[in-house]
C-alpha positions in Angstrom: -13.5 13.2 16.8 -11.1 15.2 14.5 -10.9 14.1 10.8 -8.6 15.3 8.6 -8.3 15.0 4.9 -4.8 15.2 3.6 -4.3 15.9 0.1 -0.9 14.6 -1.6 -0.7 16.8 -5.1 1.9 17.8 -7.1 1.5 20.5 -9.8 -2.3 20.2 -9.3 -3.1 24.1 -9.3 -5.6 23.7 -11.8 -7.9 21.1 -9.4 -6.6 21.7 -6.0 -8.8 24.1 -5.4 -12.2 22.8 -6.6 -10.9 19.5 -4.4 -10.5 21.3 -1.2 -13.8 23.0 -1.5 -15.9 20.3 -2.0 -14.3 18.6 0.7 -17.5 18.6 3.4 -16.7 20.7 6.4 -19.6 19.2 9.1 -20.0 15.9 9.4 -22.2 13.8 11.6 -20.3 12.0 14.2 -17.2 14.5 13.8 -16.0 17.5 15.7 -13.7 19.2 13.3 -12.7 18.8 9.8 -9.6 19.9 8.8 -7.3 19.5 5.4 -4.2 18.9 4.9 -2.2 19.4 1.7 0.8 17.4 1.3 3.0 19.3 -1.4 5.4 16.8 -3.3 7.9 19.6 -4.8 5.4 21.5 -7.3 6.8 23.6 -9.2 3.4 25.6 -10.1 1.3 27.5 -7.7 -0.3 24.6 -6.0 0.5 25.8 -2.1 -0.6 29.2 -2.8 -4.0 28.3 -4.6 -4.3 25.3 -1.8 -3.9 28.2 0.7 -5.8 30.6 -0.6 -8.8 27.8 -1.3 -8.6 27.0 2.3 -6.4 24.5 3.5 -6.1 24.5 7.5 -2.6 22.7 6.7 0.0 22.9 4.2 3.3 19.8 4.3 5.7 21.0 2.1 8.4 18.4 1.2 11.7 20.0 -0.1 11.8 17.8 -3.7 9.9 15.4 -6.0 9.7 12.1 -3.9 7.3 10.1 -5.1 3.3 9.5 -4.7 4.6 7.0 -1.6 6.5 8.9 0.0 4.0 11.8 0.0 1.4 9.4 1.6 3.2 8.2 4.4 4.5 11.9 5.3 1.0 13.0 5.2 0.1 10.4 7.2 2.9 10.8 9.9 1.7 14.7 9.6 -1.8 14.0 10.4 -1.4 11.6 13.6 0.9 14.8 15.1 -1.9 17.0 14.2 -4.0 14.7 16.6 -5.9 13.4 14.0 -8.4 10.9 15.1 -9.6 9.8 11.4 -7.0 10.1 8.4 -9.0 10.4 5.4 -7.1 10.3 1.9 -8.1 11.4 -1.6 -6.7 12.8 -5.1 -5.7 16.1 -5.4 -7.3 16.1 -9.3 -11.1 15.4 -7.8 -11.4 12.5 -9.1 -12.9 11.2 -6.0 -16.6 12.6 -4.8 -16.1 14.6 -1.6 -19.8 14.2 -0.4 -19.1 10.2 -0.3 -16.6 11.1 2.2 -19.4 10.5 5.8 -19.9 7.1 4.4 -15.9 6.8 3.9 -15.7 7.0 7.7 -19.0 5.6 8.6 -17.3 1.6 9.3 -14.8 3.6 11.4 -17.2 5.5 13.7 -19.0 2.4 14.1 -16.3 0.4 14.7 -16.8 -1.8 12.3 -13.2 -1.8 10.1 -10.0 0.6 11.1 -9.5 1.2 7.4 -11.8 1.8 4.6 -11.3 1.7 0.8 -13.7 3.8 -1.8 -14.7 1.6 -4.2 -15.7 3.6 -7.6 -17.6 1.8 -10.2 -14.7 0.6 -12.4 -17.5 -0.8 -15.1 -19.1 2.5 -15.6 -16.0 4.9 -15.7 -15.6 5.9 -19.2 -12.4 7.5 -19.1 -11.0 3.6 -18.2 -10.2 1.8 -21.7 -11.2 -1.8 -21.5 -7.7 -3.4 -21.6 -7.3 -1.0 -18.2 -10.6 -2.2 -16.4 -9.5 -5.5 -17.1 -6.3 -5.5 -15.2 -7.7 -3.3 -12.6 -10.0 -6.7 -11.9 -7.4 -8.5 -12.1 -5.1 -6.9 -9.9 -7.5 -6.2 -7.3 -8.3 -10.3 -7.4 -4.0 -10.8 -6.8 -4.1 -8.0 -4.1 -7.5 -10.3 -2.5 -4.9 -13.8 -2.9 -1.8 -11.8 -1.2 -3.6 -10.3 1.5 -6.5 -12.4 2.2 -9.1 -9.6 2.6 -12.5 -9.1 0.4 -11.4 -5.7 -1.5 -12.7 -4.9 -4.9 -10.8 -1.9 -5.7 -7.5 -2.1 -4.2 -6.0 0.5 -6.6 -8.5 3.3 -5.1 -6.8 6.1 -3.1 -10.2 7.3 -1.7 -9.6 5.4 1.5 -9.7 6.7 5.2 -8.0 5.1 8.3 -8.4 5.0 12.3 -5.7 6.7 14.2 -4.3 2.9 15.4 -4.1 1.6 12.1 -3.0 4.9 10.8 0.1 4.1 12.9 0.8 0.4 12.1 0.6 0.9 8.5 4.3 1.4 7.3 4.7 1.7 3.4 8.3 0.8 2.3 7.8 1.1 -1.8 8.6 4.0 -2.9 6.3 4.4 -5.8 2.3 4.1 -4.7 0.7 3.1 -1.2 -2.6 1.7 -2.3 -1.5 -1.7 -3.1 1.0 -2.5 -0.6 -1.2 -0.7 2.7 -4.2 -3.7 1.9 -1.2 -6.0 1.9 -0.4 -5.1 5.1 -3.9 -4.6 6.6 -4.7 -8.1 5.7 -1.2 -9.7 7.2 -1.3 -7.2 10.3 -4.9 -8.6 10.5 -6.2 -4.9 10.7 -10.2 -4.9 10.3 -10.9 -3.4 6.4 -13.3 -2.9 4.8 -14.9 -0.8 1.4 -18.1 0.9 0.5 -19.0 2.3 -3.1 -17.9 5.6 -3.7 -18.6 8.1 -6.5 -16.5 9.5 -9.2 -15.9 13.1 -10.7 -14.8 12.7 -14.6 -11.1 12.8 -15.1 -9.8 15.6 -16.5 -6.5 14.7 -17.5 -4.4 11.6 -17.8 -2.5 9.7 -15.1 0.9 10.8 -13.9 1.7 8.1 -11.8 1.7 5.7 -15.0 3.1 6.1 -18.3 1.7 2.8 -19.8 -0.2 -0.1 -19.5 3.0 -2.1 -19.6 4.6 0.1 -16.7 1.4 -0.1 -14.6 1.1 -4.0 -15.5 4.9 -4.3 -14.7 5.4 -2.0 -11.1 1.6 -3.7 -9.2 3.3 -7.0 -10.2 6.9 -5.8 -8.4 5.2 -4.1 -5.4 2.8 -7.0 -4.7 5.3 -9.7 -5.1 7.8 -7.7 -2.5 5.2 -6.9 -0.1 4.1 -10.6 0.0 7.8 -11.7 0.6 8.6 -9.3 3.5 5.5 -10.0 5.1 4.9 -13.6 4.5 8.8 -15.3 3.6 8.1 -18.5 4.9 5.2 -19.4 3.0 7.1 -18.0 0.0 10.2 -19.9 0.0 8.8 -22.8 1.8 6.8 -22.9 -1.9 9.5 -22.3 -3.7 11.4 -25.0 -2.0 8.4 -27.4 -2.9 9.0 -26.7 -6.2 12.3 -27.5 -6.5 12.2 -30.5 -4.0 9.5 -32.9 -5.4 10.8 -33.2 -8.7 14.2 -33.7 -7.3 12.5 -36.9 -5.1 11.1 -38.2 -8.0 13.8 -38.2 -9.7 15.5 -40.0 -7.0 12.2 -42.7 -7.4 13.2 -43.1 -10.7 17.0 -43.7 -10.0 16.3 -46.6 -7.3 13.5 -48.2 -9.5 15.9 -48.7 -12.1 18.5 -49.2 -10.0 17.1 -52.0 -8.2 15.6 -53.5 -11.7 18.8 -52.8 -14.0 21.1 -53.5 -11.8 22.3 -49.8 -11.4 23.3 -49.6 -15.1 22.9 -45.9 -15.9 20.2 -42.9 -15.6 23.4 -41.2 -13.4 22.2 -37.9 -15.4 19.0 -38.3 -13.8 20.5 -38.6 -10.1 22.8 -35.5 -10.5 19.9 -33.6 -11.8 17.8 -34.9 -8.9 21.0 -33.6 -6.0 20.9 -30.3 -7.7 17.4 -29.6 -7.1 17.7 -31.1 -4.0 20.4 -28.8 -3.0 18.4 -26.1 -4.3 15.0 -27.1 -2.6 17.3 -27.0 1.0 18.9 -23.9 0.7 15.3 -21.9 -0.3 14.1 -23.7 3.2 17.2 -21.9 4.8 16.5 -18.4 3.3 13.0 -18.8 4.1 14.1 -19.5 7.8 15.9 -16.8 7.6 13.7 -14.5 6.0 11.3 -15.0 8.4 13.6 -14.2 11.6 14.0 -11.1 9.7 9.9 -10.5 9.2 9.6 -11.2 12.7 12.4 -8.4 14.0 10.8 -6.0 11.3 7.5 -6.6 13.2 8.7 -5.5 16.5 10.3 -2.6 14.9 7.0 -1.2 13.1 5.2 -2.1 16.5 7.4 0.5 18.2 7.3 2.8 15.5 3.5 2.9 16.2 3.8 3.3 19.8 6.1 6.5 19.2 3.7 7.5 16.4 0.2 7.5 18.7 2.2 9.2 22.0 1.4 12.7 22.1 3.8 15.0 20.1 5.3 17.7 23.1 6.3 20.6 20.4 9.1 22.2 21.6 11.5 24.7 19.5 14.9 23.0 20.4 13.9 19.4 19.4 12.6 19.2 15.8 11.1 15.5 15.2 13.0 13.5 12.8 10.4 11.9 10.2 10.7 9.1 7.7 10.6 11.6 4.6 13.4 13.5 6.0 15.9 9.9 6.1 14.4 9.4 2.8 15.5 12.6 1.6 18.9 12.3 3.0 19.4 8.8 1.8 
């Protein structure tokens, strides 16, 4: 079994180093451990410390794009490397290294295809209690969307099977953690978490500026994941809403109608055909929309396929991965 740890980081020369030596280079169960540094544009000596700290593997993107967008070219990285066991952490060791053989353990046993770390949000005192708060309460919306049993969905210590490696396809471009359960749980990929260990945090978060903008972006990612991945039930709500006040309303005009004599409430009636209207056409979209969910899911499923066949290097055919488009786009 190969494992490899890949690293996103960007400007993290002052941490890189003391993360990739602490990562545990024999483990039981595993034939070779391997790392992987996944370089979003830095503009500080983070390659050449990472390098010179000993990473087996260095992904340099050519710019800045984003904490997602680093993940998923790791990821696409790692599976040509023949990695049989993707494990992910933080490049500011934040995460405990030696927790990473119980990381993996549901994998080798076969127990869950992905695993998520989960650190000991209570006891963290670098976490603010406005911030372990909505932690809680995110992880709880992340449990609703996706209908797994995670506690800390926002964790990036979290390792994944070569399969569901594959299958996992992250569209936001801003962080993976959230929107990978999401898709776990709707792809009905076995997951799972254990308790993991935490370093103390040496600095501040880059990935937020704010409570607000942290409260504001999990709200956005979870609400778009759950729509591309489950439209029907999402509109076929939404039509719900709209449609049963607009049939009571319609009650309420033949009651009086049929008592009155029809004298009237005509407000009430136009009201009612609006929301009516309404109510059908969010049924249509969410028809639709879930044509559209189905066509995506034959697409990822062959995305996987072309992701787990054995890269043939060759120097006249460069592969064409998704951070290049991304970087064209």
């Amino acid at each position: 079994m190969k494992l490899i740890v890949q690293i996103p980081a960007l400007n993290e020369q002052e941490t890189i180093a003391q993360t990739i030596r602490e990562i545990p280079r024999s483990i039981p169960g595993v034939d070779s451990v391997e790392v992987l540094v996944v370089d979003d544009g830095s503009t500080d000596s983070t390659v050449d410390v990472a390098r010179q700290a000993g990473a087996d593997h260095i992904l340099q993107l050519s710019s800045h794009l984003g904490l997602a967008r680093a993940f998923s070219a790791g990821i696409e990285e790692a599976l040509s490397l023949g990695a049989d066991v993707i494990v992910n952490t933080d490049a500011d060791n934040q995460y405990c290294a030696e927790d990473i053989p119980a990381l993996i353990e549901p994998i080798q046993k076969r127990i869950a295809q992905i695993v998520v770390g989960a650190r000991p949000i209570t006891q963290i005192d670098e976490f603010s209690p406005i911030k372990k708060a909505l932690q809680r309460l995110g992880s709880w919306v992340v449990r609703l969307a996706s209908g797994t049993e995670i506690p800390d969905a926002p964790s990036g210590f979290r390792a994944y099977s070569r399969d569901a490696a594959a299958r996992i396809c992250v569209i936001n471009t801003y962080t993976y953690t959230l929107e990978t359960i999401i898709q776990a749980g709707r792809k009905k990929i076995p997951i799972t978490s254990v308790p993991v260990r935490v370093n103390r945090v040496t600095r501040p978060s880059r990935l937020f500026k704010g409570i607000t903008e942290y409260v504001t972006r999990s709200a956005r990612t979870i609400l778009r994941v759950f729509v591309i991945y489950a439209p029907l039930k999402f509109f076929l709500t939404l039509s719900a809403v709209f449609a049963l006040p607009g049939l009571f309303g319609i009650a309420r005009f033949v009651l009086f109608y049929l008592t009155d004599g029809g004298a009237g409430h005509i407000q009430s009636l136009v009201l009612s055909g609006v929301l009516l209207a309404m109510a059908t056409i969010m049924f249509a979209v969410g028809i639709l929309a879930d044509l559209i969910a189905t066509n995506r899911n034959l697409l990822e499923d062959i995305r996987a396929r072309d992701l787990l066949r054995p890269v043939q290097k060759s120097p006249e055919i460069v592969p064409l991965r998704a951070v290049d488009i991304a970087e064209n786009a």
